[in-house]
N, C-alpha and C positions, 0 to 999 in steps of 0.2 A: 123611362128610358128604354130604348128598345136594342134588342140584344143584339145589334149587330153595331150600334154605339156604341155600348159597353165595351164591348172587346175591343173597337176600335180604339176610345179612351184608357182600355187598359196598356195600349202598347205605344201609344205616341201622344201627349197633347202640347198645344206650345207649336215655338220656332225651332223644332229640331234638328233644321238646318244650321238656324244661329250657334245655337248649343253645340255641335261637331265641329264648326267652323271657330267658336272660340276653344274648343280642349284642341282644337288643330295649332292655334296659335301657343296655347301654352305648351304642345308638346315641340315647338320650335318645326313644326310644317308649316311650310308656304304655299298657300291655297291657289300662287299661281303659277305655282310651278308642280301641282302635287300629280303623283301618278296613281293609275290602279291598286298597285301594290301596294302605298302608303296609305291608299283609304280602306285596305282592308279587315284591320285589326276591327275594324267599327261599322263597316257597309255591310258583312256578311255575320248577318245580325238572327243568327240559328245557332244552334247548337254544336259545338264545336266550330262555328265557324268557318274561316278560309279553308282548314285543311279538309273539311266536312264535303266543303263547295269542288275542290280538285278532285278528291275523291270519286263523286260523283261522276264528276264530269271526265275520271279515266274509263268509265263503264258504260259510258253515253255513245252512240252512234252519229254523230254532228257531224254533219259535212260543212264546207264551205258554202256560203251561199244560205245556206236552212235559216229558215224561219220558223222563231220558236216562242213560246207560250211560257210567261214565268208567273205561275197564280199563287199572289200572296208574295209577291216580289219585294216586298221592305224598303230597304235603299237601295234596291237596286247592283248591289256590288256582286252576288251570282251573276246579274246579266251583262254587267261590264263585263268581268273574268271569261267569258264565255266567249263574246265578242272577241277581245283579245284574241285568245286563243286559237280561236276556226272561223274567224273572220267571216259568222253570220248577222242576225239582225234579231234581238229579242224586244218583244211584247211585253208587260209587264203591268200587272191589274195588282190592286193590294188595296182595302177596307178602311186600314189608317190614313185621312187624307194627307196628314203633316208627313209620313215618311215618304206618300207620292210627291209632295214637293220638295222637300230632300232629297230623293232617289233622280229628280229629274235636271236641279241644279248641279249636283254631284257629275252627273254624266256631261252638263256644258262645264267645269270645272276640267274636265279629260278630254276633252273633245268627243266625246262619243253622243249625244243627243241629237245626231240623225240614223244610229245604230241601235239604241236602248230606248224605248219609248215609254212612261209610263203614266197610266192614267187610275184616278180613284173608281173602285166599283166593288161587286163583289163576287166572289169567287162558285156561289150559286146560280147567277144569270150570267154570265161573260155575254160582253159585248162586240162579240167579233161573227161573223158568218162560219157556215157550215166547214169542215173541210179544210182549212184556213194556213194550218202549222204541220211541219213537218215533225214535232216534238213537244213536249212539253213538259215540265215538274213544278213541284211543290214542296219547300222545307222546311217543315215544322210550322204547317199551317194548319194542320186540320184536325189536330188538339182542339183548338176553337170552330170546327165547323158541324153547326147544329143537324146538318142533314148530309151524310155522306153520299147519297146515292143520287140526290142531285148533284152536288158537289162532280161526284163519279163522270156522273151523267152529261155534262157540260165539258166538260174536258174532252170524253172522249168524241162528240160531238163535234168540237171545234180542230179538232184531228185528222190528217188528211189519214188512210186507209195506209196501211201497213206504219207510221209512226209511231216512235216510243212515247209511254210516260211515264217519270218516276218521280219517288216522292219520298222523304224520311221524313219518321214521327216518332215521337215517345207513344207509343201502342200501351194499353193498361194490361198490369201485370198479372201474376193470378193469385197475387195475397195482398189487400183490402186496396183502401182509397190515400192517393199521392198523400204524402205531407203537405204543406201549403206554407207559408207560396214558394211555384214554382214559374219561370218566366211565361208559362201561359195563363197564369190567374192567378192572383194574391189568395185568393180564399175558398179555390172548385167553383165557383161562377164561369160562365161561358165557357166551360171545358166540353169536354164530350170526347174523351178518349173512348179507342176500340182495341180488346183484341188483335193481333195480327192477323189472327185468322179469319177475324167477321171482315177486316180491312179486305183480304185477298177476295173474301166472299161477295163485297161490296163491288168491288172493282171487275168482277166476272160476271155480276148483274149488269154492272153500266156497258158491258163487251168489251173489256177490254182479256188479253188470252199470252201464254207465253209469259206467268207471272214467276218472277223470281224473289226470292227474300231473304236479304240477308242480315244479321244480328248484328247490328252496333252497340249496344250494353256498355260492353268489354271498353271499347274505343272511348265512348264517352264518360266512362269512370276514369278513364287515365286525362282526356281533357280538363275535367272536372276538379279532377285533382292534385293538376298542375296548377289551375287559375287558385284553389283553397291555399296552394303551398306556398305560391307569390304574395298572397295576398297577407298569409300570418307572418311572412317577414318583411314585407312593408314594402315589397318589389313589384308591385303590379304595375302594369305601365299606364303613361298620362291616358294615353289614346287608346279607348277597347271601349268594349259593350258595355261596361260598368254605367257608363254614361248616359246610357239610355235606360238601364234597369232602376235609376236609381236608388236610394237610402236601403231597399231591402235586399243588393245585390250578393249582398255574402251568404244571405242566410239563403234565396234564393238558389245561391249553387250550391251550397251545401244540401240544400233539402232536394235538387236533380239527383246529385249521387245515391245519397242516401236512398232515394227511390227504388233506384238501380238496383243497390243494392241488397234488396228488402226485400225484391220481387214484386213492387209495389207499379212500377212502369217498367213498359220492355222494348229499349230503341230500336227499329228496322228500316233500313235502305229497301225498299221496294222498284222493281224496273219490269214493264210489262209493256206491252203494243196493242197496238190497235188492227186486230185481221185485214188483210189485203183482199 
């Protein structure tokens, strides 16, 4: 199996459409009448999720109209929210083909699938021309990506001159190797965490300049441990991520925090550009 399956099998196999669409019905959503906002709990399928994704996108530069680049786009529910938002037009490439066709039903389910476009590939050769995107990000993708500097490299590449790019990851900590499993690999297979600092170093190789970074840690110990506190009293809801991490989703976030707090991983928002 080659390791850009693997990872892809690690995070989707199956009708993972079907599967959303039926915990859509037991949580009493009408698929056709649903909006952005209801398929949230479960389309913004990163780390902290929606509030992760707004976040973001208060520190983003988006104009109306921009044409933007989402690598490693899942379901797609960042580039709906986006849309919404500043009523531009995103791109959207991601390894796992089942959550490209989830991400791509989900958006004619809203109406948005001549706004949100996504196709399977990967996040090392993007398939778009030179210069393309006025922006671009990545969240909590590049835990799994074997070569950052291609990775880098392609991004900034498919960027028109003076555009942003940013990206959150669990960065590795400075005291030893994640617990396992965390929702990037059940066992350290297809990981390849960095440093924040080799990250930034990474990103200044590929040209990109103007790099900021800021420490999420904090932020996602308190997500982490809201979802741990619903879940020991039996309040989680129908509809969330749970769905897609399946049977080992407790210990899974139990073993994010734990990280966190170990110094074993070290979350950062990164936002940089591409020279003019």
């Amino acid at each position: 199996m080659t390791d850009a399956k693997a990872i892809s099998d690690h995070w989707g196999k199956g009708d993972v459409y079907a599967r959303i669409l039926d915990t859509m019905e037991l949580a009493g959503i009408d698929p056709n009448s649903v909006t952005v906002e209801q398929l949230a709990p479960v389309d913004h399928f990163h780390a902290r999720g929606f509030p992760a994704t707004v976040e973001l996108a208060d520190a983003l530069p988006i104009k109306e109209g921009d044409r933007l680049v989402d690598i490693g786009c899942g379901l797609g529910g960042p580039a709906r929210y986006l849309v919404k938002r500043f009523n531009c037009h995103v791109d959207g490439i991601d390894i796992t083909a089942p959550f490209v066709d989830a991400a791509n039903k989900l958006s004619v389910l809203v109406g948005m699938e001549s706004a949100v476009e996504c196709r399977h590939g990967d996040g090392q050769k993007l398939p778009y021309g030179d210069e393309t995107f006025d922006g671009g990000y990545t969240q909590h993708v590049t835990m799994n990506v074997p070569d950052r500097d291609v990775f880098f490299g392609e991004a900034c590449r498919v960027l028109k001159p003076g555009a942003f790019f940013a990206l959150t990851e669990h960065g590795l900590g400075e005291v030893g190797e994640p617990h396992h499993p965390v929702p990037w690999s059940e066992d350290g297979s297809g990981a390849y965490l960095m440093r924040p600092a080799d990250t930034v170093a990474a990103l200044e190789k590929a040209g990109f300049a103007d790099i900021e970074v800021a420490d999420t840690g904090e932020k996602y110990l308190q997500g982490y441990g809201r979802a741990i506190e619903l879940a020991e009293k039996g309040e989680a809801p129908v509809f969330g991520t749970h769905i897609l991490l399946g049977k080992l989703a407790p210990q899974i976030v139990r073993n994010a925090a734990r990280n966190i707090e170990e110094r074993r991983t070290h979350p950062v928002q990164i936002i940089c550009f591409k020279p003019k």
